[in-house]
C-alpha positions as CSV (number, residue, x, y, z in Angstrom):
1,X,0.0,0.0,0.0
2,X,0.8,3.5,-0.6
3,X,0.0,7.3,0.0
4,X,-2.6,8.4,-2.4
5,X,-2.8,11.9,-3.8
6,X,-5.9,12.3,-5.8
7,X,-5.9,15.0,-8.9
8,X,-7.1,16.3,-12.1
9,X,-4.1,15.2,-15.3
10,X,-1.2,17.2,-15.3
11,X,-1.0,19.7,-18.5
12,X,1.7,19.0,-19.8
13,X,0.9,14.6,-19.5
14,X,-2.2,15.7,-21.3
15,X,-0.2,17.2,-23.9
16,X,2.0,14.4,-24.4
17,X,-0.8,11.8,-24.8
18,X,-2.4,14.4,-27.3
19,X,1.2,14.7,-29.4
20,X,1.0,10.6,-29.2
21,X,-2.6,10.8,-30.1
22,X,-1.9,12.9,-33.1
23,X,0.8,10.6,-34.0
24,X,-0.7,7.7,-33.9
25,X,-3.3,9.0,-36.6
26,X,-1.4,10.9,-38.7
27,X,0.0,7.6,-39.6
28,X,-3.2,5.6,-40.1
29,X,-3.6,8.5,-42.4
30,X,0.0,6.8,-44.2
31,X,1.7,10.7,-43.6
32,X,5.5,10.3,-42.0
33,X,6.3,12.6,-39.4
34,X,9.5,14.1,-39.0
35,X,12.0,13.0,-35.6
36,X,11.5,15.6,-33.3
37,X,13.3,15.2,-29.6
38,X,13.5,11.3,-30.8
39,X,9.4,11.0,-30.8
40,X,9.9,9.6,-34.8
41,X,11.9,6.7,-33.0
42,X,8.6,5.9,-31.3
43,X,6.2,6.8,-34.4
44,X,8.9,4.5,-36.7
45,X,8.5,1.5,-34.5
46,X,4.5,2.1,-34.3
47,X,4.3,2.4,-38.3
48,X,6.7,-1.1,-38.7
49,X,3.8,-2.1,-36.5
50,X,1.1,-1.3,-38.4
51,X,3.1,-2.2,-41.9
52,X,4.9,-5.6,-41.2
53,X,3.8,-7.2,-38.2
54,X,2.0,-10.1,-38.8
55,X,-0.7,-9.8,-36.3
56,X,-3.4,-7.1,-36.6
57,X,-2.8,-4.7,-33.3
58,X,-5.3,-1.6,-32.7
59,X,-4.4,1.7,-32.1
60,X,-5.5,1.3,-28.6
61,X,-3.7,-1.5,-28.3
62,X,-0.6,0.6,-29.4
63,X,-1.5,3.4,-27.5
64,X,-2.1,1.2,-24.2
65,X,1.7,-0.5,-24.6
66,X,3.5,2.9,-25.1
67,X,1.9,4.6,-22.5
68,X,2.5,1.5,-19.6
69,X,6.2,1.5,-21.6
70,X,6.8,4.8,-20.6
71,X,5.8,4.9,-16.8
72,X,7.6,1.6,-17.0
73,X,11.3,2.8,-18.1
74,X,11.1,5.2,-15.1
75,X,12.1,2.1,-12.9
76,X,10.0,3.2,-10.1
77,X,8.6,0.4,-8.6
78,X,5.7,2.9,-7.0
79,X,4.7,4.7,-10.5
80,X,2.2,2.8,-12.6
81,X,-0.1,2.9,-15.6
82,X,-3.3,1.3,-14.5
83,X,-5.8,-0.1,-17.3
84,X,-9.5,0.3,-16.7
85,X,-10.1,-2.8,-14.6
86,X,-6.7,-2.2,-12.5
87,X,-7.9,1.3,-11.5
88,X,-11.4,-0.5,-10.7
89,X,-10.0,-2.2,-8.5
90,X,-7.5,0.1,-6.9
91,X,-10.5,2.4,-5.8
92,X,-12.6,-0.8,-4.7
93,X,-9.4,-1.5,-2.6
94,X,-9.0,1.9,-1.2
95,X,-12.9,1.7,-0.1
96,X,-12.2,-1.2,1.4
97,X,-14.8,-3.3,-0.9
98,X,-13.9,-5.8,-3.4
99,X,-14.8,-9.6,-4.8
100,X,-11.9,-11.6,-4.1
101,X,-10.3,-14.1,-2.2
102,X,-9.4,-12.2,1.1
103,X,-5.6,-12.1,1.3
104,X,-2.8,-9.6,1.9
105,X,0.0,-10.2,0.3
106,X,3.5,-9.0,2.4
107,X,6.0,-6.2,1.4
108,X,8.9,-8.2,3.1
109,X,10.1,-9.8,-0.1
110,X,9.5,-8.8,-3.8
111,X,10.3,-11.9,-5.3
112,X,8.0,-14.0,-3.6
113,X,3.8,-13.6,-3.5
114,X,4.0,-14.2,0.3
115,X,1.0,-14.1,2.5
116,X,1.1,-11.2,4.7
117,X,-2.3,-12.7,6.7
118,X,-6.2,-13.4,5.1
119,X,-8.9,-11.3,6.0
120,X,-11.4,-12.9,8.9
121,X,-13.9,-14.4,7.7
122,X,-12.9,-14.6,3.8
123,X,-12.6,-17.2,1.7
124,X,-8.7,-17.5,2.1
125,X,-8.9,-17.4,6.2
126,X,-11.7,-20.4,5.7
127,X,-9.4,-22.5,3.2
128,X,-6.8,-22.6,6.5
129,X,-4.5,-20.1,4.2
130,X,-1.7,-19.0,7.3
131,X,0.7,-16.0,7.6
132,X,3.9,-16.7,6.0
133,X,2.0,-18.9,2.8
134,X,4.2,-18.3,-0.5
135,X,1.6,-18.4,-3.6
136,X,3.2,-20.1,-6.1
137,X,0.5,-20.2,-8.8
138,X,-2.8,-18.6,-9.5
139,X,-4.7,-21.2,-12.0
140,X,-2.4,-21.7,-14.3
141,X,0.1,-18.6,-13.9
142,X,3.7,-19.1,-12.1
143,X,3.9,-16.6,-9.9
144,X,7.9,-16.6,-10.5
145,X,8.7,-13.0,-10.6
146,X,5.1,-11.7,-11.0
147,X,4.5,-8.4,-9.6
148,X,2.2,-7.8,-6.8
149,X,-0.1,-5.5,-8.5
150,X,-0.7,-8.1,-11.2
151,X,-0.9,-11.1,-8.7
152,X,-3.9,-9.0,-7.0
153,X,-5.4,-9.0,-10.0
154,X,-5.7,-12.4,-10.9
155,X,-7.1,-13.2,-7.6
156,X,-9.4,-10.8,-7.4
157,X,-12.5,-10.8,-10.2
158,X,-16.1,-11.5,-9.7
159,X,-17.9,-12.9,-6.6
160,X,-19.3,-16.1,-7.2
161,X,-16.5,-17.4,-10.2
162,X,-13.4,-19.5,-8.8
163,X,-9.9,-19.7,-8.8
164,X,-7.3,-21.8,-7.9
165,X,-4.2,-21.5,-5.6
166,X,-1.1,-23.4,-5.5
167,X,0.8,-22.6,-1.9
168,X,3.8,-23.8,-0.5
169,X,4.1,-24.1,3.1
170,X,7.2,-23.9,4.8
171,X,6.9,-25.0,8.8
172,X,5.7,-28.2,6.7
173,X,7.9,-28.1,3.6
174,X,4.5,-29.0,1.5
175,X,2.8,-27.5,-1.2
176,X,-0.9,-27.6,-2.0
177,X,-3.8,-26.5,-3.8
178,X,-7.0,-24.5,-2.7
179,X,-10.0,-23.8,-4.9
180,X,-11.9,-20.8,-4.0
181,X,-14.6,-19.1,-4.8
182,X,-14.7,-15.2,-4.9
183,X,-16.9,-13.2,-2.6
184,X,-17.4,-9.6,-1.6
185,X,-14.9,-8.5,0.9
186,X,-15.4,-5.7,2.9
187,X,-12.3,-4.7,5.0
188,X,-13.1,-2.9,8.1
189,X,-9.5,-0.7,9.0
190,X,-9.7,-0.1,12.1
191,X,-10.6,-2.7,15.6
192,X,-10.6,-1.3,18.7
193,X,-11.4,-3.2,22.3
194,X,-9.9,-3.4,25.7
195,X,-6.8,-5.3,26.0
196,X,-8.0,-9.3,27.4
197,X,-6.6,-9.2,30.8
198,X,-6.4,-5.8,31.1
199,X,-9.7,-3.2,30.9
200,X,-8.1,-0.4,31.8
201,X,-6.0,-0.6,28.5
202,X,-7.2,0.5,25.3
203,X,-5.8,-1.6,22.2
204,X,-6.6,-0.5,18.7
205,X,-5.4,-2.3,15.4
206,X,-5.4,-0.2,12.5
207,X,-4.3,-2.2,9.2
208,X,-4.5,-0.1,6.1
209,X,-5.6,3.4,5.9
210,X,-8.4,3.5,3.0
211,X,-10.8,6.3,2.3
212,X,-13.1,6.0,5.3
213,X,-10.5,5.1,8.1
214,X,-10.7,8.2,10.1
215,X,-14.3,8.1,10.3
216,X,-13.5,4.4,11.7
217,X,-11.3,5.4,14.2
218,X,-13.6,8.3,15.6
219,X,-17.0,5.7,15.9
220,X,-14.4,2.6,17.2
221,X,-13.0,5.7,20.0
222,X,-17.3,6.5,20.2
223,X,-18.4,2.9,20.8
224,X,-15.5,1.8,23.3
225,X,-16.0,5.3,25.0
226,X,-12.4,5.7,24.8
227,X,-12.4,8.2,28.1
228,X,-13.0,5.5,30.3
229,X,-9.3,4.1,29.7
230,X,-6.1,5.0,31.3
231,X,-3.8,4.4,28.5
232,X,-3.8,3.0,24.7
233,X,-1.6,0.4,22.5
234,X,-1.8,1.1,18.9
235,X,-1.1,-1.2,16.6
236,X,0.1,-0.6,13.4
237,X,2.2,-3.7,12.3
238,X,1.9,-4.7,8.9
239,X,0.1,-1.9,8.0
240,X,1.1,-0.9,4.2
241,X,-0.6,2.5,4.3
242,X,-3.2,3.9,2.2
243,X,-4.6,7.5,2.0
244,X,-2.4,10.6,3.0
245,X,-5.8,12.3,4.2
246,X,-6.7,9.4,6.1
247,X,-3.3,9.1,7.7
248,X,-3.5,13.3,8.6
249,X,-6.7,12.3,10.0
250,X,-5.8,9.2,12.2
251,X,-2.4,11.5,13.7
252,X,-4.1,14.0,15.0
253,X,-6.0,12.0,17.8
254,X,-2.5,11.3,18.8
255,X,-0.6,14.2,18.0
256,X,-1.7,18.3,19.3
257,X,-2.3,20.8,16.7
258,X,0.5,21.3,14.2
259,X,2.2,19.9,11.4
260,X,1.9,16.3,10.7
261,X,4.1,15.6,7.6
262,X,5.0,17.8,4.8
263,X,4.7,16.9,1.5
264,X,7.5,18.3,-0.9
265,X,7.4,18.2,-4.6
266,X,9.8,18.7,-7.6
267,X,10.1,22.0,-7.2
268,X,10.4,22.2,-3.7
269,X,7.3,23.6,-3.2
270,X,6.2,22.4,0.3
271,X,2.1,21.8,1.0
272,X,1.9,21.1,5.2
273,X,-0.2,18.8,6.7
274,X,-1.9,20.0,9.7
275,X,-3.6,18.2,11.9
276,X,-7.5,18.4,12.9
277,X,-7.9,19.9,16.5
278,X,-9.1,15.9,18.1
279,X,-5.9,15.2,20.2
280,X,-7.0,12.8,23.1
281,X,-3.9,13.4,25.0
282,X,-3.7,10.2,26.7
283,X,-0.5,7.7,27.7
284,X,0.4,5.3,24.8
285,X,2.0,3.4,23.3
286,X,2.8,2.8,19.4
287,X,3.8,-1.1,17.7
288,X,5.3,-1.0,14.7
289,X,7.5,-3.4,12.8
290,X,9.2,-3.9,9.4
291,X,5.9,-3.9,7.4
292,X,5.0,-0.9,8.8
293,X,5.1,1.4,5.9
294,X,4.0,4.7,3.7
295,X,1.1,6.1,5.7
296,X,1.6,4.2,8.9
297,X,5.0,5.7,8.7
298,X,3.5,9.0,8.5
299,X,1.7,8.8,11.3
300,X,4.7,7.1,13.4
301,X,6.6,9.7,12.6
302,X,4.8,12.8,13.6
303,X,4.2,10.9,16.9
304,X,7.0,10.1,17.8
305,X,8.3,13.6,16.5
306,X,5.8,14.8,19.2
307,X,6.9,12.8,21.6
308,X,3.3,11.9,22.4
309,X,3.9,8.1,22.2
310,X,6.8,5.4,22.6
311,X,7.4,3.3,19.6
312,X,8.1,-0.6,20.4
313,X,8.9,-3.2,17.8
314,X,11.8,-2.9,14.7
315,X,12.4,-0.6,12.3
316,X,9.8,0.6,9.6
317,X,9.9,-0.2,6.2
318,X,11.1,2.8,4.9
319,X,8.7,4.4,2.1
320,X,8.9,8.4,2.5
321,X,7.7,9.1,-0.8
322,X,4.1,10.5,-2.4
323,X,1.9,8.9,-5.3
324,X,-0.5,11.0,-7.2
325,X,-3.3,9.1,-9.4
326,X,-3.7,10.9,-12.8
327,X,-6.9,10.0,-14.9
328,X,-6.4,9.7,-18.1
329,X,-8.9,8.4,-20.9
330,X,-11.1,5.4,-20.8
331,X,-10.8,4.9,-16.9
332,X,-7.9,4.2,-17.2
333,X,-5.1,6.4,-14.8
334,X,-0.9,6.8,-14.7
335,X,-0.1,6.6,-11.1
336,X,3.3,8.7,-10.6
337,X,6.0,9.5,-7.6
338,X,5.4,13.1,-7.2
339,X,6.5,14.0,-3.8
340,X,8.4,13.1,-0.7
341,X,7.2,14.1,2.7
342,X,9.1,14.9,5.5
343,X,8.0,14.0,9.1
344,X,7.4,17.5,11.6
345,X,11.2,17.3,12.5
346,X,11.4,17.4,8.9
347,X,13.1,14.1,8.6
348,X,12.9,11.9,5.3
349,X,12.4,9.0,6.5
350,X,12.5,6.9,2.6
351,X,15.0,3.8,2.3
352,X,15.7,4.3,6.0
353,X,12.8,3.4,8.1
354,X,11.4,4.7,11.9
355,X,13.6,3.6,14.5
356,X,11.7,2.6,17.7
357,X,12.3,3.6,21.2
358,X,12.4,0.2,22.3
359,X,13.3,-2.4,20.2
360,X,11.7,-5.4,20.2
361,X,12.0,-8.8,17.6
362,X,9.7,-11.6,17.7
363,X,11.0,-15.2,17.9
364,X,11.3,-17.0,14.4
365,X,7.9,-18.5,13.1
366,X,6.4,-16.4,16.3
367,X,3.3,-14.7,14.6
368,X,1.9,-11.4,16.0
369,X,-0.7,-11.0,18.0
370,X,-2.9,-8.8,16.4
371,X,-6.3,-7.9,18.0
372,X,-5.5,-10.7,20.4
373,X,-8.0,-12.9,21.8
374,X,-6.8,-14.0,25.1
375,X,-3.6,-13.1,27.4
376,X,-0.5,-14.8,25.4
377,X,0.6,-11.6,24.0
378,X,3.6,-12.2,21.0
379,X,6.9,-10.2,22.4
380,X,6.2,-7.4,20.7
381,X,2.8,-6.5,22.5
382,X,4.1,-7.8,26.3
383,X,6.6,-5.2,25.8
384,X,3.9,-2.9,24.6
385,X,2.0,-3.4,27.6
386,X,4.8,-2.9,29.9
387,X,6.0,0.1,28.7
388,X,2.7,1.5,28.7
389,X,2.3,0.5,32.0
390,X,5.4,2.1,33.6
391,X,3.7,5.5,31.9
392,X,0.9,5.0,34.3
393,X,2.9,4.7,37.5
């Protein structure tokens, strides 16, 4: 997940699609078109297309290559061209509604598809799919190499149809085969309740940060009357981000008025995020670990920038930069890096991580506790509790 920036197309892309546009028809029209700044490279290559190829390709076809080709060479892995269905979907994904299967896929390592944890109640979490599960084929398609965005996509589609997954397991050194069938998800962001064992502790699990999140987090603070506790453990391991509004939102019930990140462009302009006036100024404590990334970073930051909050886990992932989603023609949309932010200390945080106050690794194969259900606590969230607890002495 990432932070979203949601705008109207740049000028200047629109005029490049429109140059390409132009080009495009000037040679259906069988006219050749001087090199100008190398673009005759391009409209060579599309007119040996159209003459010699031996398969019949449409303009839009064209047009759809070049335009994921040139987002592509930029070797970002954050900037994008999205067809029509993959911007569907990234909207569904952001409202926290989609027909799928119910898994998360991690960050930890690109070259694998591995399963970050299934949503409750989905299809995956009721096939016995675990944390730590590394997909290795979706039907019929190796997932040997295959970008997330694309691996998404396959499983996702509509509820009611099927699909089958091939996953190997390691704790057993097996691999298997699931066949699910697609549903509507609905991903609830935030989960809030009073630590088992402990009622005087407020713990509230907050794993992606969609469009609606901080409307979440006021009703989950509303319905546990959040007043009534003396101190609260946030959890935001293995949270891949989300919204940057949504993110300003959730940091400033933990943060008092101010900045909460500022967002810096290519020119140096700087836009300053400032939070919303609902601090509750109570003791807490912050969990984060290496999957904790993008907008869960942002928040992290300006806490701990604040000082409002210890952090206790490992490092963050280390994503300090800005997406903005472009909409181009069709529904279809060029998402693009256009801006790092800097925490309130004005830190930049990107390729470097969050370093906690207290640092804190869980035990190999130990899985986290998140939202737990009973007292055994993962190492993470004892220390959590402890810390929290010398903050009430």
């Amino acid at each position: 997940m990432q932070e979203w920036n949601m705008k109207r197309i740049a000028k200047n892309v629109g005029v490049i699609f429109l140059v390409f546009s132009v080009l495009v028809t000037t040679l259906v029209s069988g006219v050749v078109i001087a090199n100008v700044n190398n673009v005759g490279r391009l409209v060579h290559v599309v007119q040996l297309i159209r003459n010699d190829y031996l398969e019949n390709v449409s303009t839009v076809q064209l047009v759809e290559g070049a335009t994921k080709g040139i987002v592509e060479i930029l070797g970002d892995p954050y900037s994008t061209y999205m067809n029509a269905q993959e911007n569907q979907e990234l909207f569904q994904m952001l409202e926290g509604k989609f027909g799928g299967i119910g898994i998360v896929l991690s960050l930890k390592d690109p070259k694998k598809l591995v399963v970050l944890r299934p949503i409750k109640n989905s299809p995956a979490s009721r096939a016995g799919i675990q944390s730590g599960d590394v997909i290795s084929k979706i039907n019929d398609a190796d997932t040997l190499g295959m970008e997330q965005d694309k691996a998404v996509g396959l499983m996702r589609g509509e509820p009611g149809t099927k699909v089958d997954i091939a996953l190997y397991r390691e704790s057993s050194n097996k691999t298997f085969t699931v066949s699910l069938t697609r549903e509507n998800i609905t991903v609830p962001t935030v989960d809030g309740q009073a630590l088992p064992g402990h009622p005087d502790i407020a713990y509230v699990s907050i794993t992606q940060f969609g469009s609606d999140t901080g409307t979440e987090l006021k009703d989950t603070f509303n319905t546990m009357n959040i007043t009534k506790f003396k101190g609260l453990i946030l959890d935001l391991r293995y949270n891949h981000g989300g919204e940057l509004n949504a993110a300003v939102q959730v940091a400033s019930y933990f943060i008092p008025e101010g900045p909460v990140v500022y967002i810096v462009d290519k020119q140096e302009n700087v836009d300053t995020k400032m939070s919303t006036g609902t601090y509750l100024g109570m003791p807490m404590v912050v969990l984060v670990n290496e999957e904790s990334a993008s907008a869960a970073e942002i928040v992290a930051g300006a806490i701990k920038d604040k000082e409002t909050a210890s952090l206790v886990g490992v490092k963050t992932f280390g994503k300090g930069i800005v997406q903005t989603i472009f909409p181009l023609d069709g529904g279809t949309s060029v998402k693009l890096t256009t801006a790092k932010y800097l925490t309130p200390n004005k830190l930049d945080i990107h390729k470097k991580g969050i370093e906690p106050d207290v640092v804190v690794e869980l035990g190999k194969g130990q899985q986290a506790t998140i939202t737990p259900q009973d007292t055994n606590f993962d190492a993470q969230l004892q220390k959590a509790l402890q810390t929290l607890q010398g903050k009430l002495k």
